[in-house]
Phi, psi and omega in degrees: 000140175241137189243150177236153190237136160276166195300000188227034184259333183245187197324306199288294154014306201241358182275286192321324197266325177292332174296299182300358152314300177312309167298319145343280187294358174274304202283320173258012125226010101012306177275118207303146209280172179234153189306153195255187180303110198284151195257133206285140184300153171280174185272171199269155171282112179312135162236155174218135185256127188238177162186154188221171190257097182239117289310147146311133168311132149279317162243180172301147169080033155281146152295128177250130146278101185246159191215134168235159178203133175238124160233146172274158175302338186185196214268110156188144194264153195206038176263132164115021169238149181306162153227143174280123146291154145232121160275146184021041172081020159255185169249119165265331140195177162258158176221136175277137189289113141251199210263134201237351187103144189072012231075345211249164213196146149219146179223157205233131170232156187207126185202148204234312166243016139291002156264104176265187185323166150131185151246165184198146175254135176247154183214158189246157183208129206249112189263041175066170212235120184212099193271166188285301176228130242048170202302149158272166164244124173292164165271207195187130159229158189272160162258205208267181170233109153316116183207176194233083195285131152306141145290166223253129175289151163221122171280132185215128194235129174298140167287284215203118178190164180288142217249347185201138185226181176223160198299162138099334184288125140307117177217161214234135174236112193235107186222172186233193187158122175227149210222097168333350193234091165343164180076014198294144175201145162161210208254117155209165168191177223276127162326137130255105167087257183223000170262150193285135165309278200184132172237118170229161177284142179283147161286171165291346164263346183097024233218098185240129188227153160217140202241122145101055162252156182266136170246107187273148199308182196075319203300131197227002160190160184245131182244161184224110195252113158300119165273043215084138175261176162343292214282324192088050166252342183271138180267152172284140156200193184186146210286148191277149205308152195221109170308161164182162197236111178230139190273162184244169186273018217335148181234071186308155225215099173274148179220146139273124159242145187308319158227157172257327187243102190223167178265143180301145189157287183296171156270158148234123158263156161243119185251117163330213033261132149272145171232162129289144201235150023262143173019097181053068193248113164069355214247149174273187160271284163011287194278008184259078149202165217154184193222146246222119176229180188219132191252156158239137185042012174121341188246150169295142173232339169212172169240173150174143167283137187292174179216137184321153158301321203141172217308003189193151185282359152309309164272012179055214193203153194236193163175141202231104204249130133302129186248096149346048175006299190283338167256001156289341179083146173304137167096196267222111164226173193232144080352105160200182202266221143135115194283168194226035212299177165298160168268173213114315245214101183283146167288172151199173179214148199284159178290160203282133178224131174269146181221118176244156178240144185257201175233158169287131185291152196224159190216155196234120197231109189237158222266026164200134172304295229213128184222148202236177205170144166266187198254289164335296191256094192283154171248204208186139190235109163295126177255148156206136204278088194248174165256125164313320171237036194294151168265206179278009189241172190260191181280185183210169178129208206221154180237120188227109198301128169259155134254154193349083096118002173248149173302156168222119172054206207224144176326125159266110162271137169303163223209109134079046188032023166219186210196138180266162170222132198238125193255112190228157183101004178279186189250145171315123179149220232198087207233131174274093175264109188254129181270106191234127159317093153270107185264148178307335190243135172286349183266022156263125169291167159258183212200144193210141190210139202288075182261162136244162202238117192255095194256131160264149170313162148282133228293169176267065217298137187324188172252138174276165188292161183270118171319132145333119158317120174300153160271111199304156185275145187267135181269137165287131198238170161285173191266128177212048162101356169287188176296124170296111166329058206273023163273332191275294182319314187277336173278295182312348169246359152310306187297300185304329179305283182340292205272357158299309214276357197254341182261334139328331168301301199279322173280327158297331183305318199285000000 
């Protein structure tokens, strides 16, 4: 028989083989087990989100109802998680989803002046579900909604205000503006007609006041206009027309002139002063103003604006015009004033004042009383022209000679204000001759000055004397033994002279 024994049939064997077992079951368990491979997450359950307005606001501080829904794709609950209002892509609240039935998840928003006036799209936005364990949900936005707020009415009632003023008079205005919808704020303001006044803030009760305004004449009823708040939530409106009456001031007008009788040339001023009348009545210094204009004979000749007196309207208001003399022109003028005031203000105009203007003298000063002359040889005077109020230039003009009230020869212009005069065409004798100044600038007078002019014939030249008669000649015979001629002999030999010394004349010429 054969027995066969294995490696753990004897003893030691078998102690050995039990440690290492031991050991074995010791090290596993002791070595921490490894994990096993994680099974990959699902994808979120797709949603879609809507939303509608139950109701959309009509007007501002109306209630809006918004309402969203979200339903998912498949099974996963996503109730008690938010959903975003956004108005016009801002966020405006949240509403909590719960379960409504079908699949459907809702969530409810509700606002009332977060919405202002205007138009706007609201949109709901579902920003998804990721639960620790079990399914997720994506997100979802609905797409927009359009709607339109109205503004919110406001009523505006004049209070209180005068019924009649004077220009300049300060009056206190008071009205109110209201609304149905609490919170009204902004802005109104007060009417003359159609021009704006005075703008202040509504009080918080809807309570408008306005203090110290000025109403200027014509103007014939007063109005009280909301403009509106800020936000435009509040709508305008305005108040019914309040008739009034505003008076104008009367004034009077004074004119001064410096001289009354001056020379051309010269200045004269006028001086204005305006008042109100009666005496400072409403009217400030400020408002004492207007223009001024100053007529001669009826027509204007200068402006200037008047300016206060002083610290008060007692001293009224002035203006100070310089006038030229030389352009008003020579002789007898009348003079006056007339203010134009701002408005508010009656014109009025001053009494009529004379102004006479002379022209400046002028002398005619020639440098001999008494000057003599032939018809041939004329005689002739220096003259020279001075001015009484002469400037820096000397005169100018023409010095033109008379006789008993007639011109003689032509006008001499003046050179550096003197001038030669030549008195030529008189007749022989004793002529009393005016020297008359005609000047160039009109605001010179003319001027006249006396010469006399004394013409003798021009002298009578002799007659020349008439040649001697030649003496005939004696004819010569020969001589034949009688007396020699010796008279005869001394004229023929006179004669031979003669005509040697006259051909010798002729030969120098030559």
């Amino acid at each position: 028989m054969v027995s066969v024994q294995t490696l753990d049939s004897s003893p030691p064997r078998r102690r050995l083989g039990r440690v290492i077992l031991g050991a074995l079951l010791a090290i596993s368990l002791w070595w921490p087990a490894l994990p096993a491979a994680a099974a990959p997450a699902p994808a979120p359950v797709a949603t879609v989100t809507t939303v509608e307005l139950s109701p959309a606001a009509a007007q501002y501080g109306d209630i809006t109802v918004a309402v969203a829904r979200v339903t998912p794709a498949g099974p996963v609950n996503v109730m008690g998680q938010p959903v975003t209002f956004l108005l016009d892509g801002d966020p405006l609240g949240t509403g909590m989803l719960i379960y409504t039935g079908s699949g459907v998840f809702t969530a409810f928003g509700l606002f009332t002046r977060e919405i202002a006036a205007g138009t706007h799209t609201l949109t709901a936005r579902f920003d998804g579900y990721a639960p620790a364990t079990g399914d997720s949900a994506a997100e979802s936005t609905s797409e927009p909604v359009s709607f339109t707020v109205r503004q919110a009415p406001s009523s505006t009632v004049l209070v209180s205000a005068p019924a009649a003023a004077t220009a300049f008079e300060t009056m206190d205005v008071s009205a109110s503006v209201s609304s149905p919808v609490s919170g009204l704020a902004g802005t109104a303001t007060l009417y003359g007609d159609t021009v704006p006044l005075a703008t202040t803030t509504v009080a918080v009760d809807g309570t408008v006041q306005f203090d110290d305004v000025v109403v200027a004449p014509g103007i014939s009823a007063l109005h009280v206009g909301f403009d509106g708040d800020a936000a435009a939530n509040f709508a305008p409106s305005s108040s019914a027309f309040f008739p009034i009456t505003v008076s104008t001031i009367a004034t009077s007008t004074a004119l001064q002139l410096s001289d009354a009788d001056t020379w051309a040339g010269d200045t004269v001023t006028a001086t204005v002063d305006v008042f109100a009348l009666p005496s400072g009545a409403t009217v400030t210094p400020r408002e004492l103003h207007g223009t001024v204009e100053v007529l001669v004979n009826g027509k204007v000749v200068a402006t200037a604006p008047v300016q206060p007196n002083g610290p008060t309207v007692f001293d009224g208001a002035q203006a100070q015009i310089a006038l030229d003399a030389a352009a008003l022109g020579l002789g007898a003028h009348t003079v006056s004033a007339r203010f134009l005031p701002m408005a508010g203000l009656d014109p009025s105009r001053s009494a009529d004042a004379p102004l006479a203007v002379r022209p400046i003298v002028t002398t005619v000063t020639p440098d001999q009383g008494t000057v003599s002359g032939t018809p041939s040889l004329p005689a002739s005077v220096a003259v020279r022209v001075s001015e009484e109020r002469g400037g820096e230039f000397p005169a100018a003009g023409t010095v033109q000679p008379f006789v008993d009230g007639a011109s003689i020869g032509d006008p001499v212009a003046l050179v550096g204000g003197a001038a030669e005069v030549t008195f030529a065409g008189l007749a022989v004798g004793t002529h009393d001759v005016e020297l008359r100044f005609v000047p160039l600038a009109s605001d010179r007078g003319e001027s006249t000055a006396q010469v006399r002019v004394e013409i003798v014939a021009d002298p009578v030249p002799a007659p020349a004397p008439a040649p001697a008669p030649a003496a005939p000649a004696t004819a010569l015979l020969a001589t034949t033994g009688g007396e020699v001629p010796w008279r005869s002999l001394g004229a023929g030999l006179m004669l031979l002279a003669a005509g040697v010394v006259l051909s010798l004349r002729r030969r120098g010429a030559v």
